[in-house]
N, C-alpha and C positions, 0 to 999 in steps of 0.2 A: 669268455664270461658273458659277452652278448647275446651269442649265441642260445647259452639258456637261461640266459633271460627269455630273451626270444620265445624259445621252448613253452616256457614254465607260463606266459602268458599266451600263447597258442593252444595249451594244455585246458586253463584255466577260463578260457571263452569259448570253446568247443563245449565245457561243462557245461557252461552257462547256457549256451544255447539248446542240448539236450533238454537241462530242467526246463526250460522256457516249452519248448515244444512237448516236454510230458505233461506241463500246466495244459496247453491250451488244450491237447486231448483228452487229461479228464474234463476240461470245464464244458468240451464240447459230449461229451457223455454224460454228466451230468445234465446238461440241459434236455436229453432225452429221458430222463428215470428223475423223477422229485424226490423218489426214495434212498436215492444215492446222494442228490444233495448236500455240497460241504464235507462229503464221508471224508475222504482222503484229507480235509485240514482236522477235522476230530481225531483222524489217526496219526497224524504227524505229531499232535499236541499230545496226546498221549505217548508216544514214543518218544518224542522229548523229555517227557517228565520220566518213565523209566530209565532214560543213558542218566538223566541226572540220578536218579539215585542209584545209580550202578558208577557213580563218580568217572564218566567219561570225561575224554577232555574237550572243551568244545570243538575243538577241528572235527573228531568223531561225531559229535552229536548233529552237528550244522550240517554234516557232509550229504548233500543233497534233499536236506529239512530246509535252508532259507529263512531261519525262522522269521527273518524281519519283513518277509514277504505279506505274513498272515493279518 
């Protein structure tokens, strides 16, 4: 049972640092293009509001949105 625990928290910090490091390459893209500026959180917010009205459960919806990030 420790074991996955283990797992399941080796799992879940690996994610974490994925999204961490896809943040910092768009923010580092975005500061090249002004035009792109904030895109990817306009499109998150929008794609959140769609799983909601498509009644996801939030585990689906949060799955790599964050949304307490924005």
């Amino acid at each position: 049972m420790r074991r996955n625990l283990w797992m399941v928290k080796s799992i879940y910090e690996r994610f974490r640092y994925f999204n961490q490091t896809i943040k910092a390459v768009a923010a580092m893209l975005e500061i090249r293009d002004l035009y792109a500026l904030n895109h990817q959180l306009r499109v998150a917010k929008i794609a959140r509001i769609i799983a909601e009205e498509m009644n996801l459960s939030e585990d689906k919806i949060s799955f790599g949105l964050e949304p307490d990030s924005y």
